[in-house]
N, C-alpha and C positions, 0 to 999 in steps of 0.2 A: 504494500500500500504506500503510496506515492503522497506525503502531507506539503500541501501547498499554500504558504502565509496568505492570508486576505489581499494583504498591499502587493506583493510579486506579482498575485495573478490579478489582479486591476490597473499595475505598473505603477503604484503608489510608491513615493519616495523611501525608505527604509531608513529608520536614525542612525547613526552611525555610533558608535560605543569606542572610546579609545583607551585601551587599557594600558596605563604607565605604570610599569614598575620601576626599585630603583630601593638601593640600599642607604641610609641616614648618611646624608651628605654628598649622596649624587646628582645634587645639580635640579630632583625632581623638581620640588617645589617651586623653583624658579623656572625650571622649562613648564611646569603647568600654568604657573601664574600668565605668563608672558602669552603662550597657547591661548587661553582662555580667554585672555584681552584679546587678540587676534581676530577667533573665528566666535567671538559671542559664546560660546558653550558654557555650561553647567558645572561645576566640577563637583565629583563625589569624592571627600578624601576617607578613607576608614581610617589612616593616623589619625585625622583630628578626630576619630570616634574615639581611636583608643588611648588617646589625649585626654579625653575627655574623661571616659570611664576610669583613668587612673587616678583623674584630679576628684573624682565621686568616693573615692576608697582610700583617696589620701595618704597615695605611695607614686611612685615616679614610674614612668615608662619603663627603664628596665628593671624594676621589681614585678611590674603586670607583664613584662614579659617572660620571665623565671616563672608567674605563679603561669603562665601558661601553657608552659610545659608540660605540667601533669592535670590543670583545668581545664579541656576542652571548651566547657561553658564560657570561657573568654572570648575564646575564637567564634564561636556559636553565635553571641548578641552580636558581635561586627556581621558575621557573615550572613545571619540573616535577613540584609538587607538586599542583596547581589539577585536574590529572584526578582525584588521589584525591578530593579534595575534593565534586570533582561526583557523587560516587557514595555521599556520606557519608549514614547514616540517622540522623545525631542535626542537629540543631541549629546551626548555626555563625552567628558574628559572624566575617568575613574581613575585615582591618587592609590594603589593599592597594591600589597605585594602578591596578591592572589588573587587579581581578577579576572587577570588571564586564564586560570584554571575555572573561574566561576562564568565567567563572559565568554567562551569558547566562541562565539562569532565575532569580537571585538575585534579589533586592531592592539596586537599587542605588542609595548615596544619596553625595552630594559633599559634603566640607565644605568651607565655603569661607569667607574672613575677607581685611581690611584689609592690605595688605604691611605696614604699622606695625604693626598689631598681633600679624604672625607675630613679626615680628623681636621684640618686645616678650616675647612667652609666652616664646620661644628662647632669648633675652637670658636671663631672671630666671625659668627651667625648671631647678632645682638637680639633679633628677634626670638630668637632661643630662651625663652623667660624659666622654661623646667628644667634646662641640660645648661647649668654652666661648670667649665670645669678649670684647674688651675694652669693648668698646659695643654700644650696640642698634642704632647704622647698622651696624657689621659681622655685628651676627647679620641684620637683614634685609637686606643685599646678599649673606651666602651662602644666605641663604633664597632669593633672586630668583636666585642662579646656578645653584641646585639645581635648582627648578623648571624654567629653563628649559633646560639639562641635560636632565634628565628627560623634558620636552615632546617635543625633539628624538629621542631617543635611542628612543620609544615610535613618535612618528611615522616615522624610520627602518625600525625593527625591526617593525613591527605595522603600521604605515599606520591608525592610529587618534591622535585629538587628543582627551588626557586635558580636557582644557578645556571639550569641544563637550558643553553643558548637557544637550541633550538625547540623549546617552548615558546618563540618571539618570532614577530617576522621581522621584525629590527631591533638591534643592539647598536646604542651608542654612545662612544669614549667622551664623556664632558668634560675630561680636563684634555681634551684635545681640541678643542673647539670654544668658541665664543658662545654666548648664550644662544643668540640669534640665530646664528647656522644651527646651533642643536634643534632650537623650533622650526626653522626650513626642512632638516630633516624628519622631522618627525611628520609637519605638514608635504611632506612626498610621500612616507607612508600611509598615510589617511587618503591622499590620491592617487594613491595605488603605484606608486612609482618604485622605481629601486631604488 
């Protein structure tokens, strides 16, 4: 049996979903922001959920990342927003390390950068009101324990490795690049381009 969306077969527009991934300090937030001014879109970030939900429990990001480890129910209140999402008829930029696994029709693209130079953005990120740290080796060693935190905790939970490149149809180096061309490239993926 052959399932054909209502919009495909009237040739209705279809919204497009773009899924950014990208590990603390790659560059995401500033390639969404800048995106998002761009082409008008939406942005869904599940950091700032889990932003959120830490500052509700009144412990920091990597302590709700540790308890996540062995609570699934963490990961559970973020993720179950990703159905609505899938059913959205506007436009969206999704800010999340797993959307790509949850959005499988999205556009998904990885950011990815230098561990020096997360820890550097993280370091000297004044917007960073939760994560201040007294050096840039301490902001890239909680960079590197997030991560792999996170790694684990997805590979656990999902049996998916946020890592494996080719879970994206673009990966892009941000400390190679200016902001700008990073958003150029990301807007050629969204047009379908290499």
């Amino acid at each position: 049996m052959v399932v054909i969306s209502i919009k495909r077969l009237y040739g209705l527009r279809m919204a497009t979903i773009v899924c950014i991934n990208g590990d603390l300090g790659s560059g995401k937030s500033s390639a969404i922001s800048k995106l998002s001014e761009r082409l008008s879109w939406r942005v869904f970030s599940t950091g700032a959920a889990q932003r959120q939900l830490a500052r509700e429990m009144g412990i920091t990001t990597l302590e709700l990342n540790k308890i996540s480890e062995s609570d699934r129910s963490i990961d559970d209140k973020i993720d179950s927003v990703f159905a609505d999402l899938a059913k959205s008829e506007e436009d969206l930029i999704v800010d999340s390390r797993m959307a790509w696994h949850f959005l499988p029709t999205g556009k998904k693209i990885r950011l990815v950068c230098h561990p020096s130079t997360s820890g550097r953005r993280v370091y000297y990120d004044t917007d960073r009101s939760a994560e201040k740290y007294d050096t840039v080796e301490a902001a890239t060693a909680d960079v590197q324990f997030r991560r792999a935190s996170e790694k684990l905790r997805f590979k656990t939970f999902y049996d998916v490795d946020v890592e494996y490149l080719q879970n994206y149809d673009a990966v892009i180096q941000t400390d190679l690049h200016v902001l700008g061309d990073v958003v150029d490239k990301i807007q050629a993926v969204i047009n379908g381009q290499p």
